[in-house]
Wavefront OBJ file of the C-alpha trace (Angstrom):
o trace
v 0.000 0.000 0.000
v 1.809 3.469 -0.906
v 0.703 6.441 0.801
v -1.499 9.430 -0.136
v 1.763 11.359 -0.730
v 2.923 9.114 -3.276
v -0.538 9.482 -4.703
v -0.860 13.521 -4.685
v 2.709 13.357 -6.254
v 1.550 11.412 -8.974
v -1.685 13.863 -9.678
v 0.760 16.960 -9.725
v 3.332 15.243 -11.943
v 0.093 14.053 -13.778
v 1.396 10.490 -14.443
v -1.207 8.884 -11.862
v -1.263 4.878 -13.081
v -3.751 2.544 -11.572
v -5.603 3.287 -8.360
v -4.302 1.888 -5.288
v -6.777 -0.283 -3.305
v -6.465 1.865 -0.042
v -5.007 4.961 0.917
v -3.738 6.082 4.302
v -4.334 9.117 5.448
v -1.906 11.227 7.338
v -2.791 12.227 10.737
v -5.260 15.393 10.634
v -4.016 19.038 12.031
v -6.314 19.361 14.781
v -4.636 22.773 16.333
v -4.360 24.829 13.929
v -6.494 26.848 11.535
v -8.598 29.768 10.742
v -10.039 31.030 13.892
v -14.114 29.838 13.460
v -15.662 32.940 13.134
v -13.396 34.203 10.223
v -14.217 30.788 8.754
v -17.647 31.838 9.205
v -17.462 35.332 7.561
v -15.918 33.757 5.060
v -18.249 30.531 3.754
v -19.397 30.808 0.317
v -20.663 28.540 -2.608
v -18.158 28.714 -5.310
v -18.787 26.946 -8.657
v -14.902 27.193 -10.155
v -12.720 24.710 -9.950
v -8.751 24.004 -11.184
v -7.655 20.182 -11.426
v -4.737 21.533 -8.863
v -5.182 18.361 -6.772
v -5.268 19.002 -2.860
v -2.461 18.219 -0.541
v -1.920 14.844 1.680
v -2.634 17.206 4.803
v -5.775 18.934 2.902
v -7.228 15.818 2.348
v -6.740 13.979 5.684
v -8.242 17.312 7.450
v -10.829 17.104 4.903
v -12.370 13.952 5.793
v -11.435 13.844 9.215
v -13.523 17.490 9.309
v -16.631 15.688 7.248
v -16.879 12.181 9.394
v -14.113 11.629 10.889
v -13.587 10.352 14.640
v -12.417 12.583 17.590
v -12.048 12.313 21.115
v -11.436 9.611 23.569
v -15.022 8.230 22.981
v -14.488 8.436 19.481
v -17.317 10.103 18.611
v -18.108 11.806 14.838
v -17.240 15.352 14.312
v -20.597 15.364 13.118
v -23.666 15.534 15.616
v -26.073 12.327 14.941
v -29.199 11.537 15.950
v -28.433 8.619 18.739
v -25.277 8.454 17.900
v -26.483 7.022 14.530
v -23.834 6.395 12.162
v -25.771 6.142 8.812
v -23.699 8.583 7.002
v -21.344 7.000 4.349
v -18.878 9.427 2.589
v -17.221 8.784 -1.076
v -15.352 10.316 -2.695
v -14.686 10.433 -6.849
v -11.073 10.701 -7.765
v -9.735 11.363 -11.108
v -8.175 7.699 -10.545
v -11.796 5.692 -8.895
v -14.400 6.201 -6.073
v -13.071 5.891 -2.899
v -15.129 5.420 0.404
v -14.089 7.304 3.669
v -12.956 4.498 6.621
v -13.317 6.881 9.506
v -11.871 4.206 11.957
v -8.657 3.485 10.215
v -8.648 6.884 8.742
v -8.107 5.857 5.147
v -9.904 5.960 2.136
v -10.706 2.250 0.269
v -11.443 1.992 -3.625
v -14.823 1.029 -4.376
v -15.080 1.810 -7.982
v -12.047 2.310 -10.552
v -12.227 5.482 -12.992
v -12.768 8.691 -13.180
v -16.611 8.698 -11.754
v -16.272 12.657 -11.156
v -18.774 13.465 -14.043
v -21.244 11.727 -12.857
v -21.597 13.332 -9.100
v -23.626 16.138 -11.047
v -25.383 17.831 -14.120
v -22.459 20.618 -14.188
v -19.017 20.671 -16.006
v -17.316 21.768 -13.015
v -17.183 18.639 -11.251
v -15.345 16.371 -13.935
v -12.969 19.028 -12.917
v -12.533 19.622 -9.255
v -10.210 17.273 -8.013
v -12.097 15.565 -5.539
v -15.988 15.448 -5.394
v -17.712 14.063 -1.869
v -20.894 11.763 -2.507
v -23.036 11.491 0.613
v -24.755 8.758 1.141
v -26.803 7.424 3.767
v -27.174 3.533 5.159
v -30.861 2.723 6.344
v -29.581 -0.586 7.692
v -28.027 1.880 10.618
v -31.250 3.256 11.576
v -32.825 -0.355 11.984
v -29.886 -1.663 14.081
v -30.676 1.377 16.303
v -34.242 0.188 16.289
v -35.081 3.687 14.679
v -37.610 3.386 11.145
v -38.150 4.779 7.823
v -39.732 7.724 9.439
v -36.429 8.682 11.305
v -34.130 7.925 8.943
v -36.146 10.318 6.158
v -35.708 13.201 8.630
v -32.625 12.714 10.296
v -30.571 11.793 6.998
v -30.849 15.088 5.655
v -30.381 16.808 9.180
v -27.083 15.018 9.273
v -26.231 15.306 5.291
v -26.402 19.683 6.107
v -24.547 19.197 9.118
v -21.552 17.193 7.090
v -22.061 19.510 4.052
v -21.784 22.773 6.490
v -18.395 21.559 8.285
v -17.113 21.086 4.755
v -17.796 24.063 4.152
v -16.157 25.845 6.856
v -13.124 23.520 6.002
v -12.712 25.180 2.565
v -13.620 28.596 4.362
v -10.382 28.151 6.503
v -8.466 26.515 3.926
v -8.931 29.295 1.039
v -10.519 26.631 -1.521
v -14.184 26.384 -3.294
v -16.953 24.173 -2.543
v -20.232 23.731 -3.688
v -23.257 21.552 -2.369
v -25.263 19.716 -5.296
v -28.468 18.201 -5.712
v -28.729 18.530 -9.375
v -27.821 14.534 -9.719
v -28.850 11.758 -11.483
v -29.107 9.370 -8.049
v -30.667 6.482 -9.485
v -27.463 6.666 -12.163
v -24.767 7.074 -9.962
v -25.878 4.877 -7.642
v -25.437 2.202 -10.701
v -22.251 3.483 -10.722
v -20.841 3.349 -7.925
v -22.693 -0.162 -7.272
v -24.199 1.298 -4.162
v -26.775 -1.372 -2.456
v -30.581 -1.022 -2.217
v -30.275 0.098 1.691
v -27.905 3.243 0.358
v -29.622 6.447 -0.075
v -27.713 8.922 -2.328
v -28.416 12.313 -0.672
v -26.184 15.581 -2.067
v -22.538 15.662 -3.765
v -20.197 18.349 -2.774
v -16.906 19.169 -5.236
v -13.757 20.657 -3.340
v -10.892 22.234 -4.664
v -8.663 25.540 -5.546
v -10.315 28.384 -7.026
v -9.590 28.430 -11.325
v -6.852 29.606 -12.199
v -4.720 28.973 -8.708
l 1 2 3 4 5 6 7 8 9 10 11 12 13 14 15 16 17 18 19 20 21 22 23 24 25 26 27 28 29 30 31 32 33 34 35 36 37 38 39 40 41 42 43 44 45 46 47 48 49 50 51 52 53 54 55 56 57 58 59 60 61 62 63 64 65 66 67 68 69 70 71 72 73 74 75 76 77 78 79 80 81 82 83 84 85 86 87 88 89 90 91 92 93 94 95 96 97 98 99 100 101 102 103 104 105 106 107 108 109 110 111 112 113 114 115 116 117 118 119 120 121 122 123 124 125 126 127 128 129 130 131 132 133 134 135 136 137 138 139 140 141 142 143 144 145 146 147 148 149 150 151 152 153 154 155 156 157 158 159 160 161 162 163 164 165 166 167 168 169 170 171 172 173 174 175 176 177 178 179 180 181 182 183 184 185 186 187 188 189 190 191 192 193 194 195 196 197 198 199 200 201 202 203 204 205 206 207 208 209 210 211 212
């Protein structure tokens, strides 16, 4: 297994080759950053996007910001609903779909190829360098002996709550983001091979700004 270095090497050199089965991320920056209330101020949909890939440290802070695990208790960064983990975060790479592994903090290929083109009805995301797909598991809601009912109002409560952290991630981290429901779901779900128990709820491209 090489590392995500090796990987964001490759992107910038643009000789990436085939895509490696798992990816470990480096450890996330939890001290630093833009003080919250600048990142605040500064939170805005942008719809531009250069192919510039993001760094190893960009990405790990990424995910670890959108699901990841913090704490002793090792708890989501994300408030849910009874602690209910449904949330599943993937994430289309130039080089396959990857899904998020929040407990071993590393990303594992689902799908090979370029899937990016399909996370929306808009050119910009075959060109941001990494597009989130959020997708929700009902099987988590009947293990917490929760029902359809729940999981139809709590999925998208915890879908804006992932969305708005990544948000404020790209905020502090002077890069453009976009949340997207324009999406074929029933399509990309194909794609990406996603079961019947998967729900398919927004897309969300991340990257620099056009032209940086």
């Amino acid at each position: 297994m090489r590392g995500l270095g090796f990987i964001a090497g490759l992107l910038l050199a643009g000789t990436l080759g085939a895509a490696e089965a798992e990816i470990k991320l480096v450890q996330p920056d939890t001290k630093g950053g833009m003080p919250i209330m600048q990142a605040v101020a500064a939170r805005r949909s942008n719809r531009s996007f250069s192919g510039k890939p993001l760094t190893p440290q960009q990405l790990s802070d990424l995910f670890y910001t959108a699901w990841g695990l913090s704490g002793a208790q090792g708890r989501r960064t994300v408030a849910t609903a009874r602690n209910v983990r449904d949330m599943e975060i993937f994430a289309a790479f130039p080089e396959g779909m990857y899904r998020y592994n929040a407990e071993k903090h590393a990303l594992e290929l689902t799908v090979k190829g370029d899937l990016r083109k399909f996370c929306g009805m808009q050119a910009f995301h075959g060109k941001a360098p990494v597009v989130l797909v959020y997708v929700s598991n009902r099987d988590a809601y009947a293990k917490a002996g929760m029902n359809a009912e729940h999981a139809s109002f709590y999925a998208p409560v915890h879908t804006g709550s992932i969305s708005q952290n990544v948000y404020l991630f790209a905020a502090a981290n002077h890069l453009n983001t976009v949340v997207c429901g324009m999406v074929d779901k029933p399509k990309l779900a194909r794609i990406m091979k996603l079961g019947p128990r998967h729900t398919i709820m927004l897309t969300q491209p991340v990257g620099y700004p056009a032209g940086k």
